[in-house]
C-alpha positions in Angstrom: -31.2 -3.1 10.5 -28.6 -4.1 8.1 -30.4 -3.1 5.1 -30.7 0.3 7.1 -27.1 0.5 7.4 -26.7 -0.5 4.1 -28.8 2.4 2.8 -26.7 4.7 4.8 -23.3 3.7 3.4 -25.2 4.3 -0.5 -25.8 7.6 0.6 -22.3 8.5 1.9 -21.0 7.5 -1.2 -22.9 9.3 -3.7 -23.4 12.7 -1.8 -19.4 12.6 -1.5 -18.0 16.1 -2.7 -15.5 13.6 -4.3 -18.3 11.3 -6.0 -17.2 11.8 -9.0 -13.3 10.7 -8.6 -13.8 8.1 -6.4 -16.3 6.7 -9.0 -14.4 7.0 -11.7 -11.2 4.9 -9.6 -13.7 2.7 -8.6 -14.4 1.7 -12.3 -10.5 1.8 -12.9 -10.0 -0.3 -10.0 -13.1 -2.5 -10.9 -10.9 -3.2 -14.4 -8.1 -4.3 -12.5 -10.0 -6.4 -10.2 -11.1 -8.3 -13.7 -7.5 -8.7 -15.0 -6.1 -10.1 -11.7 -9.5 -12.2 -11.3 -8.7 -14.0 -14.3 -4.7 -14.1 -13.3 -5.8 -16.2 -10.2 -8.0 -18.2 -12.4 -5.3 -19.2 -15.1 -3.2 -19.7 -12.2 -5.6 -22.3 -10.9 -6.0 -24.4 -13.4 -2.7 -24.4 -15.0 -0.7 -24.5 -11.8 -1.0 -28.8 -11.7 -0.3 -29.3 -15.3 2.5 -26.8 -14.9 4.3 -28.7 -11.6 4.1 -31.5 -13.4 5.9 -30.5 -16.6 8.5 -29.3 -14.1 8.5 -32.7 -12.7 7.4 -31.7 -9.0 4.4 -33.0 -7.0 1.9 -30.4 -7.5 0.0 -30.6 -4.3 3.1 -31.2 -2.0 5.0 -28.0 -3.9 1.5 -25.7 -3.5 1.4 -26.7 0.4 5.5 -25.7 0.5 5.0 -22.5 -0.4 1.8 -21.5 1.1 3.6 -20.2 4.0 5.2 -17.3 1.7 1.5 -16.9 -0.1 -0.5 -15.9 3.0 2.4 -14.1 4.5 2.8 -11.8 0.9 -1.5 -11.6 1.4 -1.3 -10.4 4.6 1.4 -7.8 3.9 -0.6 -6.7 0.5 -3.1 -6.1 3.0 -2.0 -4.3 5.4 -0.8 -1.7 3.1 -3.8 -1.5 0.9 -6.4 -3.2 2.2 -9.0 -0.7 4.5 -10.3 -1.4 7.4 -14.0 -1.3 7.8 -15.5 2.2 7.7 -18.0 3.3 9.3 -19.6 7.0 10.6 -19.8 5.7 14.1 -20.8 8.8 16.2 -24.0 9.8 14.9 -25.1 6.2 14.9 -24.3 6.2 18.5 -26.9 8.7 19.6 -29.6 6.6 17.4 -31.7 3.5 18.3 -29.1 1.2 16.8 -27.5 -1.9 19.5 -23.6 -1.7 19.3 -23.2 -5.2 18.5 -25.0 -4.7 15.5 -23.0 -2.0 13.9 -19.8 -3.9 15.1 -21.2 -7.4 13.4 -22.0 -5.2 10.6 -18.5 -3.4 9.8 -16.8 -6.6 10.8 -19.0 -8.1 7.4 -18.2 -5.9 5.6 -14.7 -6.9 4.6 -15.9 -10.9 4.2 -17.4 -9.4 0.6 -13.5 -7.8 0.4 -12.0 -8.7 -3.2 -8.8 -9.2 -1.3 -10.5 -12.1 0.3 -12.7 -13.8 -2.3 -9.6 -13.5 -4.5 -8.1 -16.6 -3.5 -10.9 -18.6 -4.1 -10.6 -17.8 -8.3 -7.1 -19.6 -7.7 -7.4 -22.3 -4.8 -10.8 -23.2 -6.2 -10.0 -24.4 -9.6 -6.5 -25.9 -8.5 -9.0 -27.6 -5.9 -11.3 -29.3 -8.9 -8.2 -30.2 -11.0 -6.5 -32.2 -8.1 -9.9 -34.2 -7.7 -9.9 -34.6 -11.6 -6.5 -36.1 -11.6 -7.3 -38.6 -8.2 -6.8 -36.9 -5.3 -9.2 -38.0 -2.6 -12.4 -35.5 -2.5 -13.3 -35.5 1.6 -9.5 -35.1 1.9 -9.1 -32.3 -0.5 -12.7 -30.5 0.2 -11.1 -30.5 4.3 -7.7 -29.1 3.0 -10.1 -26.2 1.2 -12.0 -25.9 4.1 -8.5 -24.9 6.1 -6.9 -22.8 3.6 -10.0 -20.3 3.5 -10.1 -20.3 6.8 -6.3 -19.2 6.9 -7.6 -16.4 4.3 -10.1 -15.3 6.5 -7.4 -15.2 9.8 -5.4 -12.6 7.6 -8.6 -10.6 7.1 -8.5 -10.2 10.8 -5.2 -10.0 11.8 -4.9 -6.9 9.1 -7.8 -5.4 11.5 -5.9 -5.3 14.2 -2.2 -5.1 13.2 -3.6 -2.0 11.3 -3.2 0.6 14.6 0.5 -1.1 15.2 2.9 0.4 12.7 6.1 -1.0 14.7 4.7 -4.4 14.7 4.0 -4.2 11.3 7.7 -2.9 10.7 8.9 -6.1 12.5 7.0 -8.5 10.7 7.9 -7.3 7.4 11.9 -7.8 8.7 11.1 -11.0 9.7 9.4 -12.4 6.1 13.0 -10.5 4.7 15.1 -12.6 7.0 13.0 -15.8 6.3 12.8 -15.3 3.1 16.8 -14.5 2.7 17.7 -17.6 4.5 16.0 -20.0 2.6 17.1 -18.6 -1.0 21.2 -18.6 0.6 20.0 -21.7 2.1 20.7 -20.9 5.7 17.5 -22.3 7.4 14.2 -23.3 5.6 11.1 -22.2 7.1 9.1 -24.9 4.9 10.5 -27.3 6.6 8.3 -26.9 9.1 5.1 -25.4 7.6 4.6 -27.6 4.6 3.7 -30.5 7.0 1.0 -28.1 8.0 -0.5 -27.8 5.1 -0.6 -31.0 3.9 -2.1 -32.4 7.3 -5.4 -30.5 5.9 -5.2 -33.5 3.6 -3.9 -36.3 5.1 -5.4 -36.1 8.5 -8.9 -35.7 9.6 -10.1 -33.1 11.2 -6.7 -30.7 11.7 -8.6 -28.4 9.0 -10.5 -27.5 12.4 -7.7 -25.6 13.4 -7.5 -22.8 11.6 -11.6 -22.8 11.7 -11.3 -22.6 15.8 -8.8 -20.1 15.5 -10.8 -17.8 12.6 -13.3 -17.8 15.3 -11.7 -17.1 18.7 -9.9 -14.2 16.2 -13.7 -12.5 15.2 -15.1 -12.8 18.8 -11.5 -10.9 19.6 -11.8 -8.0 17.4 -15.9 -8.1 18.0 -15.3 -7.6 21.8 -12.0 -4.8 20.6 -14.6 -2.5 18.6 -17.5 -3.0 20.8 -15.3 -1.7 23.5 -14.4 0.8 22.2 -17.4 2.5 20.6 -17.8 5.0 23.0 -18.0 9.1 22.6 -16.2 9.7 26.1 -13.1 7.3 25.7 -13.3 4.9 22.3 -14.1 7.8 19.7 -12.4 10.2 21.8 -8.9 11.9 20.0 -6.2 11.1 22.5 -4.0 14.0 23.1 -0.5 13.9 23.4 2.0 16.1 25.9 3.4 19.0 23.2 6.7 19.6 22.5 8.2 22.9 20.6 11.5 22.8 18.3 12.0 25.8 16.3 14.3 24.6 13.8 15.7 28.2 13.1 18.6 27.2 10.8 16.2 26.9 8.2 15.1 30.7 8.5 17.4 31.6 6.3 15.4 30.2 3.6 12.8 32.5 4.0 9.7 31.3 2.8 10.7 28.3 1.5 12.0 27.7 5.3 8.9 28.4 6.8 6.9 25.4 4.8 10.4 23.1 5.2 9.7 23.9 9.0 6.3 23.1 9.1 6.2 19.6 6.8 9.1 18.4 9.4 7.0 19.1 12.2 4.0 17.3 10.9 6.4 14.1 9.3 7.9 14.0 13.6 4.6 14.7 14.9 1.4 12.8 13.6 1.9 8.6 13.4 0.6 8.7 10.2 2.9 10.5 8.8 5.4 8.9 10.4 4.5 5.7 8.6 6.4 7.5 5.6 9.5 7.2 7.1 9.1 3.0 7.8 7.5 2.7 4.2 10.6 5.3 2.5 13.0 2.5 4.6 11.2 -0.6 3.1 11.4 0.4 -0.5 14.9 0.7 -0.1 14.9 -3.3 -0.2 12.7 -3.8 -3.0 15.9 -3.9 -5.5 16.4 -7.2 -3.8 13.4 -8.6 -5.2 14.8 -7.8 -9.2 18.9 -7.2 -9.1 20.7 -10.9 -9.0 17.4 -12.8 -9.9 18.0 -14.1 -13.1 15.0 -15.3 -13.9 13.4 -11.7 -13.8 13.8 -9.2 -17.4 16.6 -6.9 -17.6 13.9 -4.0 -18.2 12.3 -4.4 -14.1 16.3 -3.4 -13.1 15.0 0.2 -13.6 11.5 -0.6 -12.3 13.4 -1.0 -9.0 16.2 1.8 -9.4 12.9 4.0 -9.7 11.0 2.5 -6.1 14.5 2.2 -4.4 15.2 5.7 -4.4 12.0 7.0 -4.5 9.9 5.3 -1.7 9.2 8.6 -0.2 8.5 10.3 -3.0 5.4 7.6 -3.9 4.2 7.5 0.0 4.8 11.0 1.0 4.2 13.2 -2.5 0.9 10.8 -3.6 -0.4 12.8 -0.4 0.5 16.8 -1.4 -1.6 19.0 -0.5 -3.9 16.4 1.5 -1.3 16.3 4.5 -2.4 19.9 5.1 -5.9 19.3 4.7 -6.9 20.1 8.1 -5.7 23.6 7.9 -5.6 24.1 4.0 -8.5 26.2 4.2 -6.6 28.7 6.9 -3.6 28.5 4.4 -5.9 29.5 1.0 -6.7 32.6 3.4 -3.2 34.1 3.8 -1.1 35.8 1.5 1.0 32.8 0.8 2.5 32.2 -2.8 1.4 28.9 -4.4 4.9 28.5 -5.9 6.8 29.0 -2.3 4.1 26.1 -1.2 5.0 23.9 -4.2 9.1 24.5 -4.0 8.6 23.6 -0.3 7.6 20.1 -1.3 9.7 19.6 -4.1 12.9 20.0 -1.9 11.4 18.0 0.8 11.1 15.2 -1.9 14.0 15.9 -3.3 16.9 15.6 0.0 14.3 13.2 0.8 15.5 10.8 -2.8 19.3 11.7 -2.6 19.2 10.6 0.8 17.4 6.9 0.3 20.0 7.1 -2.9 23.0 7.4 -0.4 21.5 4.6 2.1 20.9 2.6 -1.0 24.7 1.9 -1.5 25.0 -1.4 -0.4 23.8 -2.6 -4.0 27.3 -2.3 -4.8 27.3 -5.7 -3.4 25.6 -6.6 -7.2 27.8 -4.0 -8.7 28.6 -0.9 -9.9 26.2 -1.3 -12.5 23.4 -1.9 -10.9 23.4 0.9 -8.4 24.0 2.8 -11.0 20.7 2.3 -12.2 19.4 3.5 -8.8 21.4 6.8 -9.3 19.7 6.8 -12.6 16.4 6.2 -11.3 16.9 8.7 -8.3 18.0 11.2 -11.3 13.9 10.6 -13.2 12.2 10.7 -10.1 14.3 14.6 -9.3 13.7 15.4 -12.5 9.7 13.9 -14.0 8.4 12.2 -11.4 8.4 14.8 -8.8 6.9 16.9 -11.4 4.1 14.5 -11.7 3.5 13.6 -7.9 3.0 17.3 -7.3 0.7 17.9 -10.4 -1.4 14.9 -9.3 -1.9 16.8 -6.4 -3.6 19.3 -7.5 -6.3 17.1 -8.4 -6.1 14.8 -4.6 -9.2 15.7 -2.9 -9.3 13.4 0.1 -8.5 14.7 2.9 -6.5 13.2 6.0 -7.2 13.6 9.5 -4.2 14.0 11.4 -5.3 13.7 15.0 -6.9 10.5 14.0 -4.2 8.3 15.2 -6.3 5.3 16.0 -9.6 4.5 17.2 -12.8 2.1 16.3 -12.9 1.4 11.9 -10.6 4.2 12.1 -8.1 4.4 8.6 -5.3 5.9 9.0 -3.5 3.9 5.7 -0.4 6.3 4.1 -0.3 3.8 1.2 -3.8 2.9 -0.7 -5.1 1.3 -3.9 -5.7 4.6 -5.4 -2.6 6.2 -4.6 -1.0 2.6 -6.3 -3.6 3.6 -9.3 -1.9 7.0 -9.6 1.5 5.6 -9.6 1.7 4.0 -12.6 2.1 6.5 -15.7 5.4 7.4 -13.1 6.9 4.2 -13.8 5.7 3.4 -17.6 7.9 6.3 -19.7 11.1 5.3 -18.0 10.1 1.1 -18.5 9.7 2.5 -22.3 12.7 4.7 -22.6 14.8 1.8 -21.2 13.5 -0.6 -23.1 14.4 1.2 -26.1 17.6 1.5 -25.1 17.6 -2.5 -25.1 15.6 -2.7 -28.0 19.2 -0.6 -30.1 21.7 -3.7 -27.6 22.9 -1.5 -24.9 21.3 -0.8 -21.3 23.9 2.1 -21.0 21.7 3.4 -24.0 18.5 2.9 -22.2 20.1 4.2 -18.8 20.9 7.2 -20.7 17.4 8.1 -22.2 15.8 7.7 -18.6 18.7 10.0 -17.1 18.4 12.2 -20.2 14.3 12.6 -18.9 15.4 13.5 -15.5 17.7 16.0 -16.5 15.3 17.9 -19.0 12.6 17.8 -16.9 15.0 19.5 -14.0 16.0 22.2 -16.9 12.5 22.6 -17.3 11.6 23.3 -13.3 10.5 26.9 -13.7 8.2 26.4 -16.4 6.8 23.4 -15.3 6.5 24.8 -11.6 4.1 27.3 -13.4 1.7 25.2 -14.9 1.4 23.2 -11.9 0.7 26.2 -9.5 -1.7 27.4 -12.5 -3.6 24.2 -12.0 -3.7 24.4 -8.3 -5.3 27.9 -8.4 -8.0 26.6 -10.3 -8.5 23.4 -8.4 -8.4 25.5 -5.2 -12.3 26.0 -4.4 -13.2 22.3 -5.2 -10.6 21.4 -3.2 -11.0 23.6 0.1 -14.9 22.5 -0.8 -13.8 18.1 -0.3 -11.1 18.8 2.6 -14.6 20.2 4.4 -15.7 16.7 4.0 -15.5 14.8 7.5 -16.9 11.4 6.1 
């Protein structure tokens, strides 16, 4: 039966209308997979011999700030890790047992890379702490726990995956955690690194996390099995409509007509919505670069760049696929391409100048450094909004709106290949800054990177043109891939 099911999900792949993108990120992604494979294993083996040059216990300072690695997994997770996929109806109506296809997609993620990644590092640092004395029942138990803790995230991302305002509130609470201990109001290790370490020094507390990994499957098991019916489980649940005209924006004309529409569907869908938590998030990933000495001069813009632009990477990775239910009603009217495109562009763009205004309190750092936010807000206006609609030309997969939850349903806004995408938006204006450095002047490098921004806003029109011209030719292939239900 598995093999069966295996067959199927061979087939799906390969008779995609999108086979050959999704193959061709697979092998990009598969690259990636290598480089951080061998990150985790350097990390492994070097980590002891590297404690110890800093004169700290390595085993004791690994258990101290395990609490911060599996809380950092599990939120890597939830934003790009899927949840297992599976074409559930039809399977329903054949001679398949439920349990089967639930123990099945459940499986499914155990072969995850984002699980057997760990192993490459806690694997290694494992066989050098038993090289240099460490007991081996003692550390073989502590193993035994820790993959077990990896496993509980797997899990956990299953189910916290259909709760965006718990996720919301966790992610505050690693932020607070994590800000007291580095202004040393309260340590949270205090109380977790004993944890840890009683893998080691006590027998058979590795059991705990084992005991718990278990009661956690048999909880999602018994979640999807329940679910996996047509009438209620697979059902889409509708919601009591509301209407809201917005008519101050008919003065736009066209243009006000798509502004109306992409506000509706931002208020209205949950996934969508999930733009607006992510947009707020990025606003604090300066915190992770500005007053951290220890991290390069050149990330300052890395961050002015995701601070201002978090919508713009959730939201405009995703044009045209958020109309992908309806795109092929749209191709049918007599709507102008570059009336579509503008639409989006200003929705990004009030979208930026507002997360540039919230951003102010990085005038804590000073003047300089949210300057470099206004800089970055000024690229992503100017190139990267560009780019973010140009991409989308060439964004086949579609996104089911009234899926808003549901048995191995995904409803992700943020993904590895969207990530993927991202990153020739953030490597000019690293370069441009950097040779700004390179000459002994950031102003010089802030400069170059605003000087992008403000050619590529001279240079709207034109560029506007060869984006729409690439959308009328991409048009068919795409109305052809949002057909695509699986």
């Amino acid at each position: 039966m598995i093999k069966k099911f295996i067959y199927l999900e061979w087939k799906a792949f390969i008779r995609s209308a999108s086979f050959g993108k999704n193959l061709a990120m697979k092998i990009l992604i598969g690259f990636f997979m290598i480089y951080f494979s061998l990150i985790f294993i350097g990390m492994g083996v070097g980590a002891f011999y590297a404690l110890k040059e800093m004169k700290l216990e390595p085993f004791v300072t690994v258990n101290k700030f395990l609490v911060y690695y599996f809380l950092l997994d599990l939120i890597i997770r939830l934003l790009l890790q899927s949840i297992p996929v599976l074409n559930i109806k039809p399977l329903l109506v054949l001679p398949f047992k439920k349990p089967t296809i639930v123990h099945f997609s459940l499986g499914k993620t155990a072969l995850s890379f984002f699980n057997w990644i760990h192993a490459l590092f806690f694997i290694p640092f494992s066989v050098v702490l038993i090289l240099n004395g460490y007991d081996v029942v003692g550390i073989v138990f502590w193993h035994l726990g820790i993959i077990a803790l990896v496993y509980i995230n797997n899990f956990l991302n299953i189910i916290l995956s259909n709760i965006d305002k718990l996720f919301a509130v966790f992610v505050m609470l690693i932020l607070v955690f994590a800000s007291a201990q580095y202004y040393k109001l309260f340590d949270v290790t205090v109380f977790t690194t004993p944890f840890f370490q009683n893998f080691y020094d006590i027998e058979g507390v590795f059991l705990i996390p084992i005991l718990i990994l278990i009661g956690l499957y048999v909880f999602t098991f018994k979640y999807f099995k329940k679910n996996l019916y047509l009438d209620e489980g697979l059902s889409v649940k509708q919601d009591e409509a509301s209407t809201e005209n917005l008519t101050w924006l008919n003065q736009f004309g066209t243009l006000g007509t798509f502004l109306k529409n992409d506000i509706k569907l931002i208020k209205r869908n949950k996934r969508s919505k999930t733009t607006i938590v992510m947009s707020v998030i990025f606003l604090f990933y300066g915190l992770i670069f500005f007053g951290n000495s220890h991290q390069p001069a050149m990330m300052h813009i890395f961050a002015g760049i995701f601070v201002s632009g978090g919508f713009l990477f959730v939201f405009g990775q995703f044009v045209p696929s958020w109309d992908s239910s309806y795109y092929q009603l749209m191709m049918t009217q007599n709507i102008p391409y570059r009336g579509y495109i503008t639409s989006k562009w200003w929705l990004i763009v009030i979208a930026t100048f507002v997360s540039t205004i919230l951003a102010s309190f990085y005038l804590f750092y000073g003047w300089e450094v949210y300057l470099t936010i206004v800089v970055g807000a000024i690229y992503n206006i100017g190139v990267n909004s560009h780019l973010v609609l140009l991409g989308g030309a060439f964004t086949k997969t579609p996104i089911d709106l009234s899926n808003a939850g549901g048995a191995f349903g995904d409803k992700k806004a943020f993904n590895a290949s969207a990530m993927l995408l991202s990153l020739p938006k953030i490597l000019l204006p690293l370069g441009l800054y950097a040779l700004g450095m390179y000459f002994g002047n950031k102003m010089i490098g802030l400069a170059l990177v605003a000087g992008a921004g403000v050619i590529g806003f001279v240079f709207k029109e034109k560029v506007f043109s060869l984006i729409e011209k690439r959308y009328k030719i991409e048009k068919y292939s795409t109305i052809s891939a949002y057909k695509q239900k699986n």
